[in-house]
N, C-alpha and C positions, 0 to 999 in steps of 0.2 A: 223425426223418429228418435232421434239423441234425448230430447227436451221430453218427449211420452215416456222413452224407459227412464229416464232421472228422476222426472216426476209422475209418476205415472198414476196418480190420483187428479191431473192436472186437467183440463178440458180447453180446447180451442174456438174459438166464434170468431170469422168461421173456420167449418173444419176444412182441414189443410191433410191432402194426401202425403204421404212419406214418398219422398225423394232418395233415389241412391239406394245402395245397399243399408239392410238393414245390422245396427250398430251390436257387434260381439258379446259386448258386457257392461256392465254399467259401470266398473271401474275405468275401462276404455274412453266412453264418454264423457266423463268427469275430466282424466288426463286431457282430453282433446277442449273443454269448455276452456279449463285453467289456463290451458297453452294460448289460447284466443284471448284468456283476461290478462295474462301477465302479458303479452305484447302491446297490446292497448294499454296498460294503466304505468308500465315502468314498478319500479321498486314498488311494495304494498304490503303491510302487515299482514300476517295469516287471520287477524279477525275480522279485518276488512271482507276475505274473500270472503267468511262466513257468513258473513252478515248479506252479501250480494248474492250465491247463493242459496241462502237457506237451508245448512245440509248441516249436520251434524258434525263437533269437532273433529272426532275421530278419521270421518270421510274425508274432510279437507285434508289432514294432517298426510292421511296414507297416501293419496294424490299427487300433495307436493312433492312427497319423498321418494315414489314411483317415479318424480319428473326428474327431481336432480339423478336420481341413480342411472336414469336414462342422458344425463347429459345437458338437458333441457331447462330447467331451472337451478338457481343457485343462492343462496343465503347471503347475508350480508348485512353490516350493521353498520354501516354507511357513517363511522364514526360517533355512535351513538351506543346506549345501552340496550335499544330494542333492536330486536333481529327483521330483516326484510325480505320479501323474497321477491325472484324477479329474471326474466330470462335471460338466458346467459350471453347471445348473443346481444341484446339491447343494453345490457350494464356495460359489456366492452365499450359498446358505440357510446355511450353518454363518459364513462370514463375517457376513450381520445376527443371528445367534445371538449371537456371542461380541462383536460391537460391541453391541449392549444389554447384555448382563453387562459389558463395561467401564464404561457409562456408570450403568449401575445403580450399580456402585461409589461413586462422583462423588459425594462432597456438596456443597452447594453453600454460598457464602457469601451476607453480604447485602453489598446496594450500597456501606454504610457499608465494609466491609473491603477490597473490591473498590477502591476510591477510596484507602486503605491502601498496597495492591498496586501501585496504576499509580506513587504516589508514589515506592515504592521503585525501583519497573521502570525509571524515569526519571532517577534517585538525584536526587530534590530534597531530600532529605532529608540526603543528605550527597552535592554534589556529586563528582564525580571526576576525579581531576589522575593525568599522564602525558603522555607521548610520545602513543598513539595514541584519547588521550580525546576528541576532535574528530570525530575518522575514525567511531567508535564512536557518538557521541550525532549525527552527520547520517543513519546508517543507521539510527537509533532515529525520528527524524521526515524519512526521505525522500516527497517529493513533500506532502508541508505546507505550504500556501500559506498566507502569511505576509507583510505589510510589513518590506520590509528594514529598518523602525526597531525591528521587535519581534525581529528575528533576532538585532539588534547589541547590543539592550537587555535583551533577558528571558528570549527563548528560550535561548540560546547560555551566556549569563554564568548562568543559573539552573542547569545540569546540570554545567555545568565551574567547578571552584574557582578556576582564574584565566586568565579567557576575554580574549584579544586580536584585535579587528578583523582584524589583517593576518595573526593565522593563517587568518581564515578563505579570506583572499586569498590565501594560500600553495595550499591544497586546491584553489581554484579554478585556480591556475595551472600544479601539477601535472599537472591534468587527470583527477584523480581522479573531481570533481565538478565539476559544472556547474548555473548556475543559471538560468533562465529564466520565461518571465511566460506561463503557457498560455493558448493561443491561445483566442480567445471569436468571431472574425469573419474572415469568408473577404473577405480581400483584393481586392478587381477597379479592376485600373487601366484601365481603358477613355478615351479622351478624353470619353465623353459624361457618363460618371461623375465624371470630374476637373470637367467647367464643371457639375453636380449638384451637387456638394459646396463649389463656390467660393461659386454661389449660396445655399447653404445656411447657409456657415460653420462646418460642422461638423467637429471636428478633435478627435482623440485628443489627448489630454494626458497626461505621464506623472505622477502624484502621490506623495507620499510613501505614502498609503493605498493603493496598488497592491501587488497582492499576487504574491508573487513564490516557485517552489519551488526547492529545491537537490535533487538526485538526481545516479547517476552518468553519467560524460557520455554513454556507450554505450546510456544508458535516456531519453534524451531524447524520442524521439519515443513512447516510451509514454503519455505525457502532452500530447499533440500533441492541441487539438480543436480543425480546421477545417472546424465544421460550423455553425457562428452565422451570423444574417444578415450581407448583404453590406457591406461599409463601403471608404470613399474614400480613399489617401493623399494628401496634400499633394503638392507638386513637387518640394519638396527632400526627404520623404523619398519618394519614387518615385524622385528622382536619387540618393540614396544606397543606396536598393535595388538601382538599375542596377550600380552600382561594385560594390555589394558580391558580385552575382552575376556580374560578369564578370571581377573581380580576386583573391574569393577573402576571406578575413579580411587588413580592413585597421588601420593605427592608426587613431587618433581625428586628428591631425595630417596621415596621407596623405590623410584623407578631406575634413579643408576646403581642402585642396591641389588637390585634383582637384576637388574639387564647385565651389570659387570661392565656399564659404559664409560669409556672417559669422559669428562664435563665437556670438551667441546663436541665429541660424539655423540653426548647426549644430547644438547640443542638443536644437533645438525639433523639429527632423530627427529624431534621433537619440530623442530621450523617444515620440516620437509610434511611431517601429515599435517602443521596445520595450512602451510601452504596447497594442500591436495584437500582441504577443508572435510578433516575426518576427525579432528579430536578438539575440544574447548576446553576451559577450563574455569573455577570459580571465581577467578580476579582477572583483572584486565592488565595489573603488574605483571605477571606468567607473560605474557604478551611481550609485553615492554621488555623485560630481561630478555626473550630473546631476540629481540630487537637492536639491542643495544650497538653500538660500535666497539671497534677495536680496542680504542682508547678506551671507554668506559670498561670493557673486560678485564684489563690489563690493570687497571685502579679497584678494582672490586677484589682482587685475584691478591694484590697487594693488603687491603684492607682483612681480608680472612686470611695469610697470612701472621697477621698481627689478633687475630682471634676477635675482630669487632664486627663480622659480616658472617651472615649463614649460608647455607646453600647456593649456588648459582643461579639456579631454578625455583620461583618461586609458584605457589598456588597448587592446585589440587586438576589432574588434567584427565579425561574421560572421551568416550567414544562419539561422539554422535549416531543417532539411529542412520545406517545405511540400509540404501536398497537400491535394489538397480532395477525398477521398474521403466519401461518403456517409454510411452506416452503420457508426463504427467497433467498435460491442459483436458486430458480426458477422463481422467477424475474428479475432475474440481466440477463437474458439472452434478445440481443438486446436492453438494456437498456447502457445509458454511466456508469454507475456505474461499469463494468468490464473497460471500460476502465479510471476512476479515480484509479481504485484501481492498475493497471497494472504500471501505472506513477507514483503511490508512493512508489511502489518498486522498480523501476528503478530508483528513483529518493535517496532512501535510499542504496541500492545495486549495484547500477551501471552494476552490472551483476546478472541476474537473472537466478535462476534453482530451481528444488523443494526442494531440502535439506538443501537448502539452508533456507527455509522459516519454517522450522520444531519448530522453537520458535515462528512467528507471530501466531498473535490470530485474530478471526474474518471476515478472510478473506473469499472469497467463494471458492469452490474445485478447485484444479488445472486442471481439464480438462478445466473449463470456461477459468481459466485465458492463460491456453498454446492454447486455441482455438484464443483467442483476442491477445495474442502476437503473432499468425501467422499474423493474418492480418495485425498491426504493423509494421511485419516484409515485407510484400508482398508492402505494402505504403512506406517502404523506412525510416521508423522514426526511426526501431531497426535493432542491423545487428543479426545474427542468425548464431549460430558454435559452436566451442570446444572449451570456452574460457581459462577454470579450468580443471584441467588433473586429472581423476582418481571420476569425476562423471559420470554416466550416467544419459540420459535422453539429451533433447533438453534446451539451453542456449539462454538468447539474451542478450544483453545490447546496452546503448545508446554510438553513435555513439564516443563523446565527452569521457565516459567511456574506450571505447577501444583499443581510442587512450592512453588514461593515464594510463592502463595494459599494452601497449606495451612499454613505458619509462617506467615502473617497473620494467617489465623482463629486460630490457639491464640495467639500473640502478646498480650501484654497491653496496653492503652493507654500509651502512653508521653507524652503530653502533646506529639505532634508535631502544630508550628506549619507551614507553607505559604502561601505567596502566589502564585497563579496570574494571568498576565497575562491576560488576555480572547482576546487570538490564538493562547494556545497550545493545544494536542490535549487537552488535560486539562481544558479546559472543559467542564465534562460537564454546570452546571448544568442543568437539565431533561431531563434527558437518565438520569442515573441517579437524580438527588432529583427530587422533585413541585414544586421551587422555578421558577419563573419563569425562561427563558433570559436568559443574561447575554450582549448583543452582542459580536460577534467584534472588538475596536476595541483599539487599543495603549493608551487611558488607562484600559481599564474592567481593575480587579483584583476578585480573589475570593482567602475567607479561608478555609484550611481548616486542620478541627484534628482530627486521628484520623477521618479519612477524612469528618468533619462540615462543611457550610457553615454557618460561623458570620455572614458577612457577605462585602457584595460594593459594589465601588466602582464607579458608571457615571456615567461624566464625574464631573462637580463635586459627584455626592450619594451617599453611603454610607447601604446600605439592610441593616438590622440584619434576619437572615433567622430566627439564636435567641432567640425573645423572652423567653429564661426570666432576661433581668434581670443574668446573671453576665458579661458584656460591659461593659467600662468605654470611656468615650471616649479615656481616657487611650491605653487598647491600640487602639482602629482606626485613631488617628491614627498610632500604632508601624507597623503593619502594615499599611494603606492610606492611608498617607498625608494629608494635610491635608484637614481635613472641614469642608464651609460648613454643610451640611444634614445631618440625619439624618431618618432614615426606617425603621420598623420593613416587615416583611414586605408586608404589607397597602398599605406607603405612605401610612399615615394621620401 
């Protein structure tokens, strides 16, 4: 009956009585052949179909578009400039076919070479000098929270062969990047909350151990979490929140002008919201000065003085967007914000999996981020397998990555030495070895040699992690510095 109304100049030998109900429409009919063709043929040009049933373009075309609106067929150019069409449940299936045969591919390495890998990923191994070698190693660790004394001291000088403070103030002023203290506590200035807090005494302080990320400025509030309990400002910095929100980005010098602050009340202003992560500003010196020590205050204070120093406060300082929205892992869904954040871990990692991430901060749950690396993966941008041997769970990494894990593994030991600071991303102790975590703290170092932890310095004790004896004191005092204590693994 379907086949009479399609064609219905058509004739049968022999003739053949109609079966079933008889068919509604002929556009019905048509939807119901194609649905029959596209599961038997897989992906197939629309002029294919034409050609097989002999129907006019316009017919085909209305058919297939009935089918996708329905759900039932789907488009697709399979990497190609011609379009294909093909039913939507069989492209899934042939799509997890040919992603297990990639991944089947995959061999994997072990953690020892993988630790190799991230070395060179990083180029610790032989730092790199240029024009845009800055630009390049902040997109390697964006949103890495970090004391700005480990940014100036080990992160920054470890990846660049000759790292300077004020470039990094250059990038910041540009407006490239921007650096900021993610927010941990939802702000409420209420008067009953301000006489709470007096009575209390409790006041944010800014410290050197405050940790702080650089990103670019436009990704700022990607890293925005004001969802922590509630906490109190002071009056002067309430008063220089006022200014700052009704004037806009001011200096450091407009703002004890208008506020009527003493210079140390103004820091003390001024450290307490950035430590409550609500104001940035355009240099990363503003930072530093309030940072400073006693002694450096007291020497500067002298130097102006004698009329050869300006201000205290240096840089240009501004609000950050707040909001005190609720659940933020629940907008990042369908939003590019999973897939910004997916690119800087691949872009810091080169290979990504969940344990891997067990020190990032900030991020949203890893079901968003492993749902947006399928898609990544299904687009062709990530490869998807067993890259690290003895995790589970699901791995990707970028293409470019995979290949430089696969010259790792054949790569011969070359007797590379590495000193990782404690704050940097490359702290993986426990993490990829069964060795005890090394705290995240700018004095503790870690000793690595072809992707091995041979030892690890936390504070004032270096703890020998290779017991097999070929470790002389002479080298940990080379590569971690002055040793009071020793201590092998065990700590005995």
């Amino acid at each position: 009956a379907e086949v009479s109304l399609l064609y219905p100049e058509s004739s049968h030998h022999p003739e053949l009585a109609p079966y079933g109900k008889p068919p509604e429409s002929r556009s019905a009919v048509l939807k119901t052949l194609l649905h029959c063709r596209l599961n038997a043929l897989g992906p197939v040009e629309e002029k294919q179909l034409q050609q097989d049933f002999d129907l006019p373009a316009e017919e085909i075309s209305a058919a297939l578009i009935a089918l996708q609106n329905d759900g039932i067929a789907i488009q697709t150019n399979l990497g190609q400039s011609t379009m294909y069409w093909c039913e939507r449940r069989l492209l899934a299936r042939i799509h997890r076919y040919s992603r297990q045969r990639r991944r089947q591919r995959v061999k994997p390495v072990s953690p020892q070479a993988y630790m190799r890998f991230m070395a060179r990923w990083h180029g610790l191994e032989e730092p790199a000098a240029g024009p845009n070698t800055l630009s390049q190693t902040l997109s390697l660790l964006e949103g890495w929270q970090a004391p700005l004394t480990a940014w100036d001291g080990f992160l920054l000088p470890a990846r660049i062969q000759v790292f300077e403070p004020t470039a990094l103030d250059m990038a910041v002023i540009s407006g490239d990047y921007a650096w900021a203290r993610p927010a941990r506590e939802t702000v409420l200035r209420t008067q009953q909350d301000a006489d709470a807090a007096a009575g209390d005494g409790q006041r944010a302080e800014l410290r050197r151990a405050n940790r702080i990320l650089f990103c670019r400025r436009y990704r700022l509030s990607a890293w925005w979490q004001p969802t922590a309990p509630a906490a109190r400002l002071s009056t002067p910095a309430a008063q220089l929140a006022d200014l700052l929100q009704e004037h806009g980005a001011m200096f450091g010098d407009d703002l004890g002008r208008e506020s009527r602050l003493l210079d140390s009340q103004l820091e003390a202003a001024l450290g307490e919201l950035v430590a409550y992560g609500l104001v940035t500003a355009d240099s990363v010196s503003a930072l530093r000065s309030l940072q400073r020590t006693e002694v450096e205050k007291r020497r500067q204070k002298r130097w102006q003085r004698r009329g050869f120093a300006a201000g205290s406060i240096s840089g240009r300082w501004s609000l950050l967007p707040f909001s005190n929205s609720g659940d933020a892992s629940a907008a990042l869904v369908g939003s590019d914000l999973l897939d910004y954040f997916c690119r800087v871990l691949l872009r810091r990692y080169g290979v990504v999996f969940r344990v891997l991430l067990a020190r990032e901060t900030g991020l949203p749950p890893w079901r968003y981020l492993l749902h947006y690396f399928r898609r990544l993966e299904d687009r062709g941008e990530v490869q998807g397998g067993r890259f690290v041997d003895g995790f589970s769970g699901e791995q990707f990494a970028l293409p470019e990555a995979a290949g430089l894990l696969r010259q790792t593994r054949h790569a011969a030991d070359q007797d590379s030495n590495i000193v990782i600071n404690g704050c940097d991303p490359l702290n993986l102790a426990g993490i990829l070895t069964p060795d005890a975590k090394v705290p995240a703290r700018v004095g503790n170092r870690l000793w690595w040699r072809n992707g091995r932890l041979l030892a690890c310095r936390i504070g004032a004790e270096v703890r020998r992690i290779d017991t097999s004896g070929n470790i002389k004191d002479s080298q940990l005092e080379q590569w971690l510095g002055v040793v009071r204590t020793l201590q092998d693994r065990t700590g005995a």
